[in-house]
N, C-alpha and C positions, 0 to 999 in steps of 0.2 A: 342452231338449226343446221342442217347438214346437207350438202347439195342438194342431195336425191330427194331430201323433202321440199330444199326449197322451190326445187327444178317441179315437183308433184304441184305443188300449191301455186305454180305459172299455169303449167296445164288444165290444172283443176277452175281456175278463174278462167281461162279462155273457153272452155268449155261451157259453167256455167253462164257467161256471155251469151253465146250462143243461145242456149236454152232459152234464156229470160226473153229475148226477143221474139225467137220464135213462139214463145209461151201468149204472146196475145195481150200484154201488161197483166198476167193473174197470177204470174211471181212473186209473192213478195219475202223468200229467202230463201238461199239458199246454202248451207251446210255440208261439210265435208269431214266423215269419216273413214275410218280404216287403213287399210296399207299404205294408200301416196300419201298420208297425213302423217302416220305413224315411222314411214320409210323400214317395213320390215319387207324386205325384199319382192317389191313390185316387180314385173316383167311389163312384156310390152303388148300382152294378152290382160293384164290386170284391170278390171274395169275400177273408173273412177268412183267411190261409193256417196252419193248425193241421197240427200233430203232435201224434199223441194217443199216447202209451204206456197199453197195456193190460193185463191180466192175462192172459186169455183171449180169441180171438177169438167163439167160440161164444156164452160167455158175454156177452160186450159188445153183441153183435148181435143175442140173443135179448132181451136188457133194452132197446136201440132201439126192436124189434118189441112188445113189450110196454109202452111209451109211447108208442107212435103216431108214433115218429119215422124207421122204418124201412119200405118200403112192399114190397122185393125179400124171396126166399125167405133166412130166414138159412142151412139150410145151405147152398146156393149160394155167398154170398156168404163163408160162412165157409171155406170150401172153397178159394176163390178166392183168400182172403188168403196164403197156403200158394203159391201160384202168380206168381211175380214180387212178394213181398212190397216196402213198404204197399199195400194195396187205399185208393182214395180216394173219399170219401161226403163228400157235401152234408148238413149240418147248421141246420136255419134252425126257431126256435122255430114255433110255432103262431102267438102272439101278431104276429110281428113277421118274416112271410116274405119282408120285404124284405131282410134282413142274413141272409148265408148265409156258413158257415164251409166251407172246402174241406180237409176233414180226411184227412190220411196216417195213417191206424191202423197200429200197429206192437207188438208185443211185445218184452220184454226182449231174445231171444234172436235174433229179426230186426234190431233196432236195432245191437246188439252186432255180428254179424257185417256189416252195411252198412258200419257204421263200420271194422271193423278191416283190418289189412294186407292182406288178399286180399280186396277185395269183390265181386261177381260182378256190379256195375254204380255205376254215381256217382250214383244218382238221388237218397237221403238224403245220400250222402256231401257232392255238389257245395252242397246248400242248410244243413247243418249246420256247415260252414265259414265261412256267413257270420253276420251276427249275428242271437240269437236270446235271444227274451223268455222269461222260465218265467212265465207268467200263471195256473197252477194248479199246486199239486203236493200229492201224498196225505202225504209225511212228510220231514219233514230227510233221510232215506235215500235215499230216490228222487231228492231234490234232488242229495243230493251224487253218486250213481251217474250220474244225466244229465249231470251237470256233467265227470264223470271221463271218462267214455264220449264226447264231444264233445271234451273238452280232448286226447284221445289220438289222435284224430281231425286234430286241427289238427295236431297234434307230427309228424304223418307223412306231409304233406301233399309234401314234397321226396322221396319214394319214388316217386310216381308225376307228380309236375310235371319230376323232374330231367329227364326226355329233352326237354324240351320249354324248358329256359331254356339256350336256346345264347347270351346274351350276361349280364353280372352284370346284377344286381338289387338293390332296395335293396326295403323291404317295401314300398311303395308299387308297386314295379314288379313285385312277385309275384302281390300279391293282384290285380292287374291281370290278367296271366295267367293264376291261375287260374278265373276268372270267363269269360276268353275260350275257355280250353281246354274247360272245363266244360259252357258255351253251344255250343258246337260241336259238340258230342255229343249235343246233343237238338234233336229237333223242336218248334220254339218258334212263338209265330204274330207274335212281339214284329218291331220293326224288328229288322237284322243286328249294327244297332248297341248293343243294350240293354245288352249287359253293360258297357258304359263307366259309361252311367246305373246300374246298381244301385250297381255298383263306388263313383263319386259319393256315392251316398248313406250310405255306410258305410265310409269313408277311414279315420274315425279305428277303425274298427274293428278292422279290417286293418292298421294301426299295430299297434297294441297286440297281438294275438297272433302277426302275422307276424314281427314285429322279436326274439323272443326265440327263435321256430323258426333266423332267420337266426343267430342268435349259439351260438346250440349245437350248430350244423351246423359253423361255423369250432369250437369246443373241440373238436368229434368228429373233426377234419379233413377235412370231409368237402367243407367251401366255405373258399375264404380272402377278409379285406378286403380291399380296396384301395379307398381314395377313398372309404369311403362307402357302397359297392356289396361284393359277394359274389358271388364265380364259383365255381362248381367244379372240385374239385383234380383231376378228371377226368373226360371227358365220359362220359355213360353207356355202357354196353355194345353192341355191335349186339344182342345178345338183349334187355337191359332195354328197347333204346326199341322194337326190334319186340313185347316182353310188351305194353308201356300203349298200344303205339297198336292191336293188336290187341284190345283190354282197349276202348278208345274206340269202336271199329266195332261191340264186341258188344253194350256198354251203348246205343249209339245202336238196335239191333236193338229190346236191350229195353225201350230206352223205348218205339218204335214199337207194340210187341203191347203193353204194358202199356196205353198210348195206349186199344189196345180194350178191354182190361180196363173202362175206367173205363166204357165206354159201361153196362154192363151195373150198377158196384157205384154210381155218381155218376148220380142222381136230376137230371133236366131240362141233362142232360151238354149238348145240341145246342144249348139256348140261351145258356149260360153259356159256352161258346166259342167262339160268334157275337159275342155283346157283347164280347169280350174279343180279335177279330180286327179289329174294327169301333175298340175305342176305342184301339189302338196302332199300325193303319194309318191312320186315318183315313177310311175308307172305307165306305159303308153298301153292307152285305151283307142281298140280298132272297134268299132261298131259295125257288126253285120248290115246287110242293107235292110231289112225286116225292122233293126232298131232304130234305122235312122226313119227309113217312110213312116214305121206308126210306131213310135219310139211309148205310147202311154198303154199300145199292147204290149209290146214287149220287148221292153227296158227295165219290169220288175224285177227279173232273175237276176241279172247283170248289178241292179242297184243294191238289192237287198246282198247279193256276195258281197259289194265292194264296201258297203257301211260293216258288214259285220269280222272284215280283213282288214281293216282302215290299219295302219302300222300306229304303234303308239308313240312315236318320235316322228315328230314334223323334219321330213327327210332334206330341207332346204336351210336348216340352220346348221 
């Protein structure tokens, strides 16, 4: 482990501190992916990326508002969470508003179906495939339930990748794909090229639970070896690969509306992915005043250049 993650994974737990507290006891885990986990060059603008399991959303959102850490109407936003479930909220102590947690609030029963065989978008699925910290959790239960719910998640990751590996793989060339498949499906402000770098950052990760997906896939017959590599004992259906890539077009839909979701539950949204367009293009973004007062009139010109100019090299590696 290497300072800068070990130094992320101190911040990351003082933060989720924080939360849990002010959360009302309706905590009970909470998770940590992306850059401070990964340590691919976080800055000091980089928001911490939490997953928070809840009990209730009401609940959890009215104890926010009742510690001064929530400034939206909660039923609004509780409402909302029900609406293209997690809703995503900026968390940043009082004390110390420079460290901001960018938290996917989620329930048992939202997590649960995100993850399982039919999910009605990749949005938890694509980032709980890769690796992921428990930095809080309310009991050994909860522990082992996240653990379950995530492990069963990976196990089935070849249901919806198969239409999409038309040549053999070895788990390095999976987890590869899947990262690619996955990035492609959302509206990202990152270079084109990011998901090689995430992928980089978490190899031996993707070792470790891709290589036993691949080997149970050959005893189920579902892939065979050869050389090293696993192909499939036959290529997907025309229906199966028309389900997932229609399945990629809808999810990319929902990321898009979800995208506005956030404007409304994620506190100082316009700033936080400005800095965040700014520190993976390279490029300093000035926002007329017109884009910052009503940035959902007119911030589409501005956004639609900058996704279809995005440099194809993540200029920070």
């Amino acid at each position: 482990m290497t300072d800068g993650v070990a130094s992320g994974l101190v911040g990351a737990r003082e933060l989720a501190s924080g939360l849990v507290q002010a959360g009302g006891g309706q905590v009970r885990c909470v998770l940590l992916y992306g850059s401070h986990l990964h340590g691919t060059s976080p800055n000091r603008y980089s928001a911490y990326d939490f997953i928070v399991l809840v009990d209730d959303y009401r609940a959890f959102y009215s104890a926010l508002k009742n510690s001064g850490n929530l400034r939206g109407s909660v039923r609004l936003i509780s409402t909302m969470a029900h609406i293209l479930p997690p809703n995503v909220i900026a968390y940043s102590p009082e004390e110390d508003t420079g460290r901001v947690a960018k938290c996917n609030v989620v329930t048992r029963n939202h997590l649960e179906r995100a993850l399982g065989p039919r999910p009605k978008d990749h949005y938890l699925l694509s980032r709980l495939v890769q690796r992921m910290a428990v930095i809080w959790v309310a009991s050994d239960e909860d522990r082992e339930w996240v653990e379950a719910v995530m492990a069963g998640a990976r196990a089935r990751v070849l249901m919806w990748m198969a239409p999409y590996l038309t040549e053999p793989v070895n788990a390095d060339g999976l987890g590869r794909r899947i990262l690619e498949v996955c990035y492609r499906g959302e509206f990202r402000p990152e270079a084109t090229d990011r998901h090689k770098h995430t992928y980089e950052a978490q190899t031996d990760h993707f070792l470790e639970v891709l290589g036993p997906v691949l080997s149970n896939a050959e005893q189920e017959g579902i892939m065979i070896a050869e050389e090293g590599r696993y192909r499939l004992t036959a290529p997907s259906s025309t229906w199966e690969t028309l389900r997932w890539q229609l399945h990629f077009m809808r999810s990319k839909v929902r990321m898009g509306i979800r995208t506005l979701k956030h404007t409304v539950t994620f506190e100082e949204w316009l700033p936080y992915i400005v800095r965040k367009a700014e520190r993976h293009s390279g490029q300093e973004i000035k926002l007329t005043w017109l884009e910052r007062r009503f940035p959902l009139l007119f911030l589409w010109p501005r956004a639609i250049t900058f996704f279809l100019s995005r440099p194809k090299k993540d200029l920070r590696q």
